[in-house]
N, C-alpha and C positions, 0 to 999 in steps of 0.2 A: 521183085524182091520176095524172099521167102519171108514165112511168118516166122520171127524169133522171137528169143523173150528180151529182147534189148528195150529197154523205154523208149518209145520216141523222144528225136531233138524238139519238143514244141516248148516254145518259148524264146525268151532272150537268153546269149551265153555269157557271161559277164568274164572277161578274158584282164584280170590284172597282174600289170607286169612288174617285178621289182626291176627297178633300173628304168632311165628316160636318155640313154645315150642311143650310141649309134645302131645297136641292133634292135633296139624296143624299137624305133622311130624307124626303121628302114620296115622293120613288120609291120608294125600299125600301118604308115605312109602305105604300102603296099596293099594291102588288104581293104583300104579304102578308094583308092584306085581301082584296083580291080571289080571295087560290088558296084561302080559307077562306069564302068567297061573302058577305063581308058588307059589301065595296065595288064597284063597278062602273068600270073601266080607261077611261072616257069620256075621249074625245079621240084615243086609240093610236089607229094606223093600222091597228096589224099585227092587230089583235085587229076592228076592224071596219069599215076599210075594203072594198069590193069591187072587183074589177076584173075587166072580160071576157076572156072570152077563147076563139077560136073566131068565127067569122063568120056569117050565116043560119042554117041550122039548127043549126049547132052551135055557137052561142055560148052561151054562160052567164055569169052574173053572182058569183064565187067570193072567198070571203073567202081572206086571202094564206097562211092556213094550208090551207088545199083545195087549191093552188096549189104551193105548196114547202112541204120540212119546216123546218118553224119549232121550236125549243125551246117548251118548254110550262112557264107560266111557278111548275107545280109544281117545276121541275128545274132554277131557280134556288135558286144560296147564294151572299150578299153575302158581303163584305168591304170596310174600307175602308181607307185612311189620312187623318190628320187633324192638325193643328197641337195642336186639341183634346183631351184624353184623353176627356172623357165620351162613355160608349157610347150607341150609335142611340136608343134612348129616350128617354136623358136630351138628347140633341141636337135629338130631335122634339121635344120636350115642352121647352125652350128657344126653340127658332125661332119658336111661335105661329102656325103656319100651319097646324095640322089644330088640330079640337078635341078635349080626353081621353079623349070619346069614339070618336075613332077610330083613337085609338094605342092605349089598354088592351088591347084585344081579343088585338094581338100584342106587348105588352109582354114577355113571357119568348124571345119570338125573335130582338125588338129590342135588349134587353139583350146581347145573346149574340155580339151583333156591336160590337165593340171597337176602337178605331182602330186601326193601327200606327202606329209614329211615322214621321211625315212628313220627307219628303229638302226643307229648305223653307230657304231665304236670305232674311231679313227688307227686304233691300235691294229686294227682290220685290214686296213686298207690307206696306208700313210701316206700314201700321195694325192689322194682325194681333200678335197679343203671347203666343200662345201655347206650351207650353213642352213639348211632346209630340213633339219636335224630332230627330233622329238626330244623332248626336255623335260623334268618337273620339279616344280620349284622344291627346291627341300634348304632350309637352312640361310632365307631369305638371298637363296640365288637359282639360277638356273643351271641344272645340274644332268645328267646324262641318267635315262631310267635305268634301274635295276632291270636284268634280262626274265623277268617276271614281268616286269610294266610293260617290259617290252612287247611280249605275248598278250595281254592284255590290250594295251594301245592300237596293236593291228589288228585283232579281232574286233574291235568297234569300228577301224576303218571299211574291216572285210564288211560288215555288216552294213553298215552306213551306204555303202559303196551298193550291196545289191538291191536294199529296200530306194535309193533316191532312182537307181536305173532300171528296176521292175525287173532283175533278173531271175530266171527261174534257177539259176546255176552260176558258179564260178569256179574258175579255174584259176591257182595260181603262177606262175611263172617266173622262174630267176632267171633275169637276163640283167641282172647287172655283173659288178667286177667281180675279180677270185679274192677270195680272204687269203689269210697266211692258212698255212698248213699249219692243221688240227690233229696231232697224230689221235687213232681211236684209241682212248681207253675206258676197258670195260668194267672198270669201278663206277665211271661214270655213265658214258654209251653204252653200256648192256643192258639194263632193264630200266623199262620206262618210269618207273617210280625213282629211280636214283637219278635221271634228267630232270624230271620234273623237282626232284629235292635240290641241285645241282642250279634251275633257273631261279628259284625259290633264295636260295643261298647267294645269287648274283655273282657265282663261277662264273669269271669272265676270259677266266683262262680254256677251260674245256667247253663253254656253253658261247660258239659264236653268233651274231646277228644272224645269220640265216637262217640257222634253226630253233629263233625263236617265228621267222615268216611262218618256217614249216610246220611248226607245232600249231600255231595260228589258226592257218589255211584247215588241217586236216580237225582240228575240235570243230572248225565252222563249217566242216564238210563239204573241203574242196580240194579238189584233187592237186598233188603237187608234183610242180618239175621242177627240176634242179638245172640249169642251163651252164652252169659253171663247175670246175672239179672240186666247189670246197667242198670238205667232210659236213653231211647236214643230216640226209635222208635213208643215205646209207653206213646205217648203223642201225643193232638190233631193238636200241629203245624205239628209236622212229618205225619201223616195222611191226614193233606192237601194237604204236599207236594208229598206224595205217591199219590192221586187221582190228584191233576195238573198236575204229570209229568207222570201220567199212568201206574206205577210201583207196584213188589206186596212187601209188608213187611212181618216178621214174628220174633216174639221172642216171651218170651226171656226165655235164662237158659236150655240149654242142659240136657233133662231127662233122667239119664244114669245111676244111681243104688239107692240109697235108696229110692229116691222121687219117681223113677218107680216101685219100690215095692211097695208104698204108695199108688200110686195112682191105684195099682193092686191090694191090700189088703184090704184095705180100701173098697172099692164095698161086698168084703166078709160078713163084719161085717152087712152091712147095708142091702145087698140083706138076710140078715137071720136074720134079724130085732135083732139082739145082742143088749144090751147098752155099752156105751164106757165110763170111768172113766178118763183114762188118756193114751197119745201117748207121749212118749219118743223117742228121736232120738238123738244121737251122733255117732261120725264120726272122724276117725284118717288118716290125708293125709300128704303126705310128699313132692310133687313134689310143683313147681312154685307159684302153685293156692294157695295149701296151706300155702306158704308162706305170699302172699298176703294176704294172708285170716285170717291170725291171728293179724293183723291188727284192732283193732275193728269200723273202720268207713265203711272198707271193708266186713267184716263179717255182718255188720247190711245190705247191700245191701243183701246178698245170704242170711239171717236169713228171711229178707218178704216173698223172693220168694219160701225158703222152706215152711212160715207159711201157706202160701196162697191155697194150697194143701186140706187139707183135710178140711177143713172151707166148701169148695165148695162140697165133697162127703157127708158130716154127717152133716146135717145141724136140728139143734135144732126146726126152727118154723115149719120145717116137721115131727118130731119125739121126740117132748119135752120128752116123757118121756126116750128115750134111749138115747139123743145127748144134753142136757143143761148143762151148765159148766163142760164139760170135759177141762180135762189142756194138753195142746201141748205143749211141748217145743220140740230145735232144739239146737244140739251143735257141731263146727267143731271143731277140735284140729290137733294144728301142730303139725307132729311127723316126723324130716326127715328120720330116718331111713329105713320106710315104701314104701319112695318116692311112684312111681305113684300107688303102692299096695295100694289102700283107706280102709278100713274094717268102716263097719257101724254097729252098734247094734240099733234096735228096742226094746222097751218094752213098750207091750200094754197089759191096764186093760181094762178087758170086763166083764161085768154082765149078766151073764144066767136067766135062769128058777126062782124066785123069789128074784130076784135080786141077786143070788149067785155070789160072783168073783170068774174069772179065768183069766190066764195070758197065753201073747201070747210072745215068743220071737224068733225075727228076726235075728242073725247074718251071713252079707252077706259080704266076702273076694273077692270085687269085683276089675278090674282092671279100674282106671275112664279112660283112655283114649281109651282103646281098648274098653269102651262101645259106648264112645262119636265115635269114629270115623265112623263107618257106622252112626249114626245121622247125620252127617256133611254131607256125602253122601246125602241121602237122602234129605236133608232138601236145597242142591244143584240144586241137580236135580228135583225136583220138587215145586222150587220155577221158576225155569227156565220154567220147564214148564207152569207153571201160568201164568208167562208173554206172551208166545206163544198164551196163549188162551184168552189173552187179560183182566188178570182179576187184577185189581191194587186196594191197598191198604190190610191193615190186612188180613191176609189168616187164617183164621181162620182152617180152616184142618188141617192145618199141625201141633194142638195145640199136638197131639201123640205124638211128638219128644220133649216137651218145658213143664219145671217146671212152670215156670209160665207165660201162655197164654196170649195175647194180648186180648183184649176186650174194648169195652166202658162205661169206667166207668163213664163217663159223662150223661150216660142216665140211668145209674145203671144196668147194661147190667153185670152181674157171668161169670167169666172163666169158661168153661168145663173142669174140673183137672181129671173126671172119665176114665179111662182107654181103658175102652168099649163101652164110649160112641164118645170119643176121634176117636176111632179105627174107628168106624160108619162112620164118618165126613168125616176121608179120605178117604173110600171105596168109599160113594158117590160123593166124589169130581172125584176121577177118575174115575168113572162111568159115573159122567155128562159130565166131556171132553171128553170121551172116543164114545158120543154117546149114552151114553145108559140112563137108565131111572136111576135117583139116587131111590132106591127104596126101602134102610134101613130103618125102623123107627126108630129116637133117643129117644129112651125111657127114 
């Protein structure tokens, strides 16, 4: 390893997750399996991807820990919160998505980890009915905090949380449900003084539960990810508050089966100069999410983040004649029987050689939690990293893991949704902490 100026990972990494459903519990379950060798981290990046680095004779092919210090994922300790009281075990062994044999193994470590009670507005999230809820009495009853209390209540969790576990560091994580869509406005969302008057005021129309975690997380100086598409982090108050308190962010929207195909497929069409007619997507899921999700204020939150996808690979004023009014639609449907088994079907019209049609179709029998969970990982660890290397605010690298990238849309700044250009971004980020020259071109 080269000498850079990244801090070492020494210490413990205190990794708390909001949500104890099926992808908190399929990551945790996993990552404790694997530091006791009897699962294998397949899929993570950080654990085996490679990336060069060095040119002719001195290039090499290095896994991203040979490269920068990466925490080890012995030197993780969970935590979470959850609307839920049942502890990670009982929440794995609920969800059905591993089998008992592969939760047993860490059952006494799973147990051990306990929700705290969730900063959570039912207005949020109406199919949720949970009762593990944070409260304070006001008016000789129990009553739902102001979203001030709310920022407050979690920063004594956050705190609580790293002084009982001897963490030198944490990290926080949304991996629970999508809220209802939050359109941005920037009476409000524009500068951090008017969020923070806005939490203060107990706006509970523009000021949702997530970004009172986020605002939380980054005063207590820890880095945030957003694993869901609600409106939180990205927007220009949280962005101030990431570069005042020197923190990295990243979201939003865990990229984890059809939109990664999308954004994998999609590059096909358009590196073989094809024309596109129409992109079809629907989606049958069974577990938590999709309950929430058939919701329709919650579904228009995950319906932008899916649209926002291919908008940014096939773009019309670069190739009006193969990319002008094609039709994209997006559909999720609850099916519980399926629970966390998701299946997606694609159907894409594509025009050939004289403008002939031909059809493409995709259907992918994917598991969403067991794709999401090395993401989680990943998006962990090397947000963690980020901060070691001092770099705060939108992380843009890490946009590989995320449906829909953070960017500035204020200056009209496009998410990168390309897959391999995405890929690019984080080779060179680890490269440049790493020392070395970042020396991909993003084409």
């Amino acid at each position: 390893m080269k000498q850079t100026n990244v801090k070492p990972a020494t210490g413990k990494l205190g990794i708390l997750v909001v949500g104890n459903g099926a992808v908190a519990t399929t990551f945790i379950t996993g990552v404790l399996m694997a530091r006791k060798g009897l699962s294998k981290p397949i899929g993570s990046m950080t654990q085996y991807d490679k990336v060069r680095v060095g040119r002719g004779a001195e290039k090499q092919y290095l896994k991203y820990g040979d490269i920068v210090p990466l925490a080890g994922l012995d030197d993780i300790v969970f935590g979470c919160w959850d609307v839920y009281p049942q502890n990670a075990y009982q929440a794995a062994v609920y969800a059905e998505v591993l089998k008992r044999d592969d939760i047993e193994p860490v059952r006494q470590e799973l147990e051990q980890i306990v929700p705290m009670q969730a900063a959570f507005d039912k207005n949020y999230a109406k199919r949720l009915d949970g009762d593990n809820v944070k409260t304070v009495s006001r008016n000789g009853s129990e009553q739902m905090p102001t979203r001030w209390e709310m920022v407050e209540m979690l920063r004594d969790d956050i705190r609580r949380f790293k002084s009982e576990k001897g963490c030198s560091r944490v990290v926080v994580l949304w991996a629970a449900s999508t809220e209802i869509y939050v359109p941005v406005d920037m009476e409000v969302h524009g500068e951090l003084t008017a969020l923070e008057a806005a939490m203060k005021a107990d706006d509970r129309e523009h000021i949702a539960p997530s970004m009172c975690y986020a605002y939380a997380a980054l005063v207590e100086e820890c880095p945030f990810v957003m694993g869901a598409p609600n409106t939180t982090v990205d927007i220009p108050a949280m962005w101030q508050l990431a570069e005042k308190t020197g923190m990295p962010i990243a979201g939003k929207d865990f990229k984890t089966g059809q939109t990664l195909v999308k954004s994998g497929f999609a590059p096909i069409i358009g590196t073989r100069c094809l024309g596109l007619e129409g992109w079809f997507s629907t989606n049958i899921l069974g577990n938590r999410d999709g309950l929430v999700l058939d919701e329709p204020q919650n579904f228009r939150t995950k319906e932008v983040s899916k649209l926002s996808t291919l908008e940014t690979i096939l773009k019309a004023d670069e190739q009006p004649d193969l990319y002008t009014d094609y039709y994209h639609k997006v559909r999720i449907n609850y099916y519980p029987p399926r629970n966390d088994n998701k299946e997606s079907w694609d159907n894409i019209d594509i025009r050939g050689w004289m403008g002939y049609p031909m059809q493409i179709k995709i259907n992918f029998l994917c598991r969403d939690s067991i794709l999401a969970a090395p993401v989680c990982l990943d998006l962990c660890l090397l947000i963690d990293l980020a901060q070691r290397a001092g770099r705060c605010g939108t992380q843009r690298f890490l946009s590989f893991f995320l449906k829909s990238p953070m960017h500035d849309y204020t200056q009209g700044e496009e998410a990168v949704n390309h897959l391999y250009r995405q890929h690019t971004m984080l080779k060179n980020a680890i490269r440049e902490m790493g020392g070395y020259e970042a020396d991909e071109e993003l084409d």
